[in-house]
N, CA, C and O of each residue as an XYZ file, in Angstrom:
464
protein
N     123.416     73.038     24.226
C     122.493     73.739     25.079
C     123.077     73.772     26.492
O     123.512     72.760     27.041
N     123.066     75.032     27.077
C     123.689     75.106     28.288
C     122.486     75.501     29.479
O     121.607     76.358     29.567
N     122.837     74.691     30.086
C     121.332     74.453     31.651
C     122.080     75.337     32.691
O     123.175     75.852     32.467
N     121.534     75.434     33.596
C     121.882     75.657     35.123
C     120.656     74.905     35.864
O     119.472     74.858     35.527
N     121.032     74.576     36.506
C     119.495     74.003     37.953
C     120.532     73.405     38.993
O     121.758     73.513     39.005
N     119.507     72.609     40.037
C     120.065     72.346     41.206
C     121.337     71.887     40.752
O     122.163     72.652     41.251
N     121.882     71.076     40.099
C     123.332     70.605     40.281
C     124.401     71.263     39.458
O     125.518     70.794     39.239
N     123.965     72.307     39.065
C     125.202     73.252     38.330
C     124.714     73.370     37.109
O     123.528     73.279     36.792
N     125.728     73.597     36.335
C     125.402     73.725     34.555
C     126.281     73.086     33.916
O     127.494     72.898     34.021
N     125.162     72.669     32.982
C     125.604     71.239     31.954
C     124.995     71.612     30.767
O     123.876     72.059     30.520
N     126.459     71.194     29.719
C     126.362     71.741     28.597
C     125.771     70.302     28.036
O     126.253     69.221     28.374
N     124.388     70.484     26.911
C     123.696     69.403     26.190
C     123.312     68.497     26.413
O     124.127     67.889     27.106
N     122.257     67.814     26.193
C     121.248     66.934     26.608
C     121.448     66.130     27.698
O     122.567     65.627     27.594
N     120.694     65.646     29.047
C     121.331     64.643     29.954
C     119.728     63.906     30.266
O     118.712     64.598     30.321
N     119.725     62.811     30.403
C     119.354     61.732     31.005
C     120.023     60.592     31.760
O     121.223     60.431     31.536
N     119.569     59.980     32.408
C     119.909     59.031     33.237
C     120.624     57.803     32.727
O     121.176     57.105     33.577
N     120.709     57.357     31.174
C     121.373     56.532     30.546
C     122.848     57.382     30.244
O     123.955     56.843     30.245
N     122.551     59.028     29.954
C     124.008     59.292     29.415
C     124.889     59.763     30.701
O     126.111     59.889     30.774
N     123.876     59.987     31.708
C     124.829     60.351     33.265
C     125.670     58.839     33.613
O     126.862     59.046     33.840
N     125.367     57.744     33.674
C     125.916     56.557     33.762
C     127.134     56.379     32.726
O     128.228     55.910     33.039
N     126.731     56.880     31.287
C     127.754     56.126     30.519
C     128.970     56.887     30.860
O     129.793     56.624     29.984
N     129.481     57.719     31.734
C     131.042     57.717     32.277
C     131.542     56.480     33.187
O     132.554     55.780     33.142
N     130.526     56.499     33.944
C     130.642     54.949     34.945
C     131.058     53.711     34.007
O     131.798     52.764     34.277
N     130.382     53.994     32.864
C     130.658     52.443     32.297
C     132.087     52.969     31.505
O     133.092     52.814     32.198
N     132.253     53.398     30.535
C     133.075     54.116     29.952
C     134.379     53.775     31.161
O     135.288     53.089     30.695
N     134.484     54.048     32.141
C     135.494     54.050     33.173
C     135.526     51.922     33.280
O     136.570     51.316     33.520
N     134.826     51.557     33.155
C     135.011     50.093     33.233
C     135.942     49.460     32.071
O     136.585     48.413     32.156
N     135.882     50.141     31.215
C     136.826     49.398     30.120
C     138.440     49.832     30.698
O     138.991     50.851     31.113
N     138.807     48.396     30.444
C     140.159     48.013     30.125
C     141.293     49.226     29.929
O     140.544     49.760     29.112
N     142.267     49.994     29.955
C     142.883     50.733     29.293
C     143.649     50.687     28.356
O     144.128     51.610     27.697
N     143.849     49.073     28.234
C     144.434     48.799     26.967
C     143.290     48.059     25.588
O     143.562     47.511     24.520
N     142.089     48.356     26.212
C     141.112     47.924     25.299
C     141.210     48.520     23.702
O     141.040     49.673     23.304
N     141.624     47.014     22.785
C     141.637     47.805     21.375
C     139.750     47.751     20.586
O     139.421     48.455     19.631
N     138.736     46.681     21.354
C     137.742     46.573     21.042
C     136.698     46.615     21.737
O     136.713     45.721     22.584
N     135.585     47.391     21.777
C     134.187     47.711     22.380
C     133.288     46.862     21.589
O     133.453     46.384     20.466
N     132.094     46.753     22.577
C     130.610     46.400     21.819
C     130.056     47.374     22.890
O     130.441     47.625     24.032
N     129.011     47.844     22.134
C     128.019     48.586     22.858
C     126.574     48.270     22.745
O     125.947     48.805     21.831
N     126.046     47.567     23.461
C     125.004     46.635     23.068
C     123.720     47.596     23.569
O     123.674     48.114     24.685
N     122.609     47.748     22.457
C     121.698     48.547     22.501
C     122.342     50.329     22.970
O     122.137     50.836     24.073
N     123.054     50.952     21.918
C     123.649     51.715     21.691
C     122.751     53.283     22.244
O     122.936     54.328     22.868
N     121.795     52.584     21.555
C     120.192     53.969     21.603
C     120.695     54.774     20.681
O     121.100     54.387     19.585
N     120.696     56.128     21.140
C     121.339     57.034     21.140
C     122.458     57.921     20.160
O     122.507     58.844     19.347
N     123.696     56.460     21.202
C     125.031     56.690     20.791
C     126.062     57.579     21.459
O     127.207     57.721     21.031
N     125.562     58.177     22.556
C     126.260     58.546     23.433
C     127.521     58.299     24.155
O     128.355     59.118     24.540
N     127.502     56.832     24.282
C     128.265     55.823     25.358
C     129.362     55.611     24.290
O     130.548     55.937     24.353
N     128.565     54.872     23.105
C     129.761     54.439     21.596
C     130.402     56.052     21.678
O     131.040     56.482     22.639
N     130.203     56.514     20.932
C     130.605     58.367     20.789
C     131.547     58.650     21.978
O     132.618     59.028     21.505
N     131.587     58.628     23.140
C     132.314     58.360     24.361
C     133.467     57.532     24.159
O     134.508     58.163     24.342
N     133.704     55.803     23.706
C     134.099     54.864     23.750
C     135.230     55.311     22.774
O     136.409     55.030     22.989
N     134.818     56.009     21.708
C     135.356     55.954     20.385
C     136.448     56.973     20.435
O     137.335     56.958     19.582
N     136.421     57.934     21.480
C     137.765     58.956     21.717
C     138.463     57.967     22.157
O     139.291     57.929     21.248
N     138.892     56.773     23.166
C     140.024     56.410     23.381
C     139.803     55.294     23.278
O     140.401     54.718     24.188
N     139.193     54.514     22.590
C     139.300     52.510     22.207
C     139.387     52.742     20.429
O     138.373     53.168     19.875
N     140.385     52.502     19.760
C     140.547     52.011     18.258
C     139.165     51.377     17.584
O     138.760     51.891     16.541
N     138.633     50.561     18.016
C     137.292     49.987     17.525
C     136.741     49.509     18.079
O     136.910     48.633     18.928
N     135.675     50.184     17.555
C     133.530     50.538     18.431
C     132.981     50.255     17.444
O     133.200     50.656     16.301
N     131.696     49.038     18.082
C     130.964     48.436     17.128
C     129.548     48.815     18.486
O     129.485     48.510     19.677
N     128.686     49.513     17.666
C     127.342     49.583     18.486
C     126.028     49.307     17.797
O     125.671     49.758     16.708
N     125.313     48.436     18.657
C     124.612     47.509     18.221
C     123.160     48.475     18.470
O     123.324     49.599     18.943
N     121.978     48.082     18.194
C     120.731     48.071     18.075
C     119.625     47.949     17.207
O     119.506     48.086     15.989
N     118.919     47.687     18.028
C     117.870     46.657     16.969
C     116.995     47.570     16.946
O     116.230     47.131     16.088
N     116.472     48.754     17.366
C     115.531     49.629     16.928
C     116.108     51.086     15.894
O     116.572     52.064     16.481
N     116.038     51.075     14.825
C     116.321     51.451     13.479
C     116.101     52.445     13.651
O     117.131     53.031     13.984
N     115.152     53.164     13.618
C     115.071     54.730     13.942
C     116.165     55.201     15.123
O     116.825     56.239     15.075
N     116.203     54.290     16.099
C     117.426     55.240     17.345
C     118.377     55.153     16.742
O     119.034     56.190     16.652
N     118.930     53.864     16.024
C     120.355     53.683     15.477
C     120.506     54.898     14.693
O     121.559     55.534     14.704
N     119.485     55.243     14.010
C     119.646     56.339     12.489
C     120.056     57.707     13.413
O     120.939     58.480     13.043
N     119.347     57.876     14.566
C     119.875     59.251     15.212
C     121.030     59.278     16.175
O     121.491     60.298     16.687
N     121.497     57.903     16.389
C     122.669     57.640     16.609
C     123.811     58.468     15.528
O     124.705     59.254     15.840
N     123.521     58.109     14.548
C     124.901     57.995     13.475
C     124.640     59.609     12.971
O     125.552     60.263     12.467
N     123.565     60.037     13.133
C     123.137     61.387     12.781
C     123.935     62.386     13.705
O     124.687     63.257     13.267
N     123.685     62.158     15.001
C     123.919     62.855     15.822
C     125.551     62.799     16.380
O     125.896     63.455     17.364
N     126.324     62.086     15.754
C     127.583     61.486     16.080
C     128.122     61.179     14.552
O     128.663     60.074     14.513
N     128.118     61.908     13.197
C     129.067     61.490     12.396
C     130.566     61.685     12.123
O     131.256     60.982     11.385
N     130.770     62.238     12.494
C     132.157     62.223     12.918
C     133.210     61.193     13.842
O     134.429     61.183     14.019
N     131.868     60.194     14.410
C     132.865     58.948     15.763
C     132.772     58.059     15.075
O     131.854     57.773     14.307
N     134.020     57.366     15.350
C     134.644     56.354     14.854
C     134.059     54.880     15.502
O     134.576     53.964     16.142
N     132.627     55.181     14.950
C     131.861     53.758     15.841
C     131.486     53.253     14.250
O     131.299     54.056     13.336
N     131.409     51.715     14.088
C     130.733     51.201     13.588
C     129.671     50.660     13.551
O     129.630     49.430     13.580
N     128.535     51.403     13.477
C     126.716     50.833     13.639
C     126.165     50.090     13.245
O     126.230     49.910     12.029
N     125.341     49.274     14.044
C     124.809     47.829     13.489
C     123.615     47.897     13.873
O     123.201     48.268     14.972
N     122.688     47.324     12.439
C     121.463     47.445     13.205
C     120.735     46.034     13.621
O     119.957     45.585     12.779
N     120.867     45.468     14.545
C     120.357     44.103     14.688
C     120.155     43.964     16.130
O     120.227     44.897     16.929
N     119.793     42.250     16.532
C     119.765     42.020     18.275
C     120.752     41.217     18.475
O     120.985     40.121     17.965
N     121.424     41.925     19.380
C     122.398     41.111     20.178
C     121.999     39.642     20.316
O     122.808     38.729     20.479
N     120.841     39.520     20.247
C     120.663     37.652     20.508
C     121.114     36.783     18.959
O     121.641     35.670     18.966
N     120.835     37.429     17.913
C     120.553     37.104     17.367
C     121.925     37.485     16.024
O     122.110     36.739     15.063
N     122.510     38.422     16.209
C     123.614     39.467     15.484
C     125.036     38.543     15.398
O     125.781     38.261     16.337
N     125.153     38.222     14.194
C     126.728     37.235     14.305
C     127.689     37.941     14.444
O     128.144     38.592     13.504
N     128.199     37.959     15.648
C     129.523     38.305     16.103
C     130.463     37.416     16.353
O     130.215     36.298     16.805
N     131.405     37.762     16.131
C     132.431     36.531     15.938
C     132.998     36.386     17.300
O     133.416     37.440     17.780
N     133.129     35.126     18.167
C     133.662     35.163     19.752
C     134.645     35.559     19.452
O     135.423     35.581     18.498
N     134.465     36.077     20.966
C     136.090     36.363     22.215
C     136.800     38.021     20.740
O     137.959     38.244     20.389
N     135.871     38.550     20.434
C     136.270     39.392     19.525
C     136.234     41.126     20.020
O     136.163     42.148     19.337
N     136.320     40.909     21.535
C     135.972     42.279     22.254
C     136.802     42.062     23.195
O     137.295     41.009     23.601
N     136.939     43.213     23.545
C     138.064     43.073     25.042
C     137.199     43.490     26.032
O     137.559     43.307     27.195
N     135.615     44.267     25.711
C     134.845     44.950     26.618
C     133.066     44.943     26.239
O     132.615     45.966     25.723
N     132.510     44.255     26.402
C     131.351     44.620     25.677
C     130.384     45.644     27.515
O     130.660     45.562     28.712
N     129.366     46.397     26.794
C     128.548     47.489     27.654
C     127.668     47.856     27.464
O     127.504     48.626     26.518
N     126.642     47.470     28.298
C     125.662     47.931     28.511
C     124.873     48.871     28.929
O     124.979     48.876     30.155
N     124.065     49.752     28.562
C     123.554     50.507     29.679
C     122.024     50.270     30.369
O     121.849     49.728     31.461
N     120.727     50.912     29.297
C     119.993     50.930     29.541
C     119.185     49.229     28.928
O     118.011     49.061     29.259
N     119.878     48.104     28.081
C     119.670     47.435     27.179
C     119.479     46.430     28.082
O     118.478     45.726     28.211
N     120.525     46.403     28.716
C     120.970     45.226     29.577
C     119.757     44.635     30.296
O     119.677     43.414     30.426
N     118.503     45.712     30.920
C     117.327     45.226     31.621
C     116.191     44.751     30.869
O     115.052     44.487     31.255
N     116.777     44.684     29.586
C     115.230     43.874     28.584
C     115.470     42.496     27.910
O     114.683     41.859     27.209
N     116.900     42.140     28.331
C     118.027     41.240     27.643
C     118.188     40.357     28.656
O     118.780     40.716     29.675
N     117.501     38.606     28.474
C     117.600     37.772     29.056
C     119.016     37.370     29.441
O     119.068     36.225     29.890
N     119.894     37.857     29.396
C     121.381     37.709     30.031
C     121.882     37.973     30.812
O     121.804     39.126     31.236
N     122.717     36.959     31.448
C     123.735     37.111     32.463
C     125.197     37.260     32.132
O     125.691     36.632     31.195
N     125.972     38.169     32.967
C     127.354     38.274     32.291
C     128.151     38.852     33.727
O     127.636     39.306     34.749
N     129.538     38.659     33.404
C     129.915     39.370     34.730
C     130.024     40.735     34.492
O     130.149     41.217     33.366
N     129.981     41.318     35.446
C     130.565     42.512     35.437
C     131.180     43.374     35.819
O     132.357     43.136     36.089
N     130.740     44.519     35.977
C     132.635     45.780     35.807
C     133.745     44.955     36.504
O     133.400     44.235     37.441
N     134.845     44.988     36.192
C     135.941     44.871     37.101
C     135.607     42.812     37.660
O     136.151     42.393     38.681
N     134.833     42.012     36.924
C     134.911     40.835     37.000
C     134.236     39.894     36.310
O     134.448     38.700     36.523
């Protein structure tokens, strides 16, 4: 779908989680061979991740978004999980990048971030 309004024209859906995921997207590593994408939604950000990182694992625990995740993106080379990051066995130190977007503010965690 192609828009025009105040800031030009933009081809297909935008909100405020998928305007960010270049910002984050730009935080990974360049030699990153592994992503997590924690509370995925969507799938936007993973779908993003998955043109230039080898392996994307995106997480979420609400089942219906995950399903229109993988719907809306079958063709990306993400692997979908449906669970909570608190709770989801991941094996340590098994990412070179994990990312957040909109997840991060409902998620009792602290972590460093971009660039430290």
């Amino acid at each position: 779908m192609r828009r025009t309004g105040r800031l030009g024209r933009m081809d297909g859906p935008w909100n405020a989680n998928i305007h960010y995921d270049t910002r984050l997207a730009a935080c990974v590593p360049a030699a990153a061979k592994a992503v997590l994408d924690v509370g995925c939604g969507d799938g936007f950000l993973a779908a993003r991740l998955a043109r230039h990182v080898p392996f994307v694992v995106a997480i979420d625990r609400d089942a219906p978004v995950l399903g229109r995740a993988r719907a809306r993106f079958p063709e990306a080379a993400v692997t979908w999980r449906h669970g909570d990051i608190l709770t989801h066995p991941l094996e340590a130190e098994s990412f070179d990048a994990v990312l957040s977007n909109a997840a991060s503010i409902t998620c009792p965690m602290r972590g460093p971030r971009c660039g430290g």
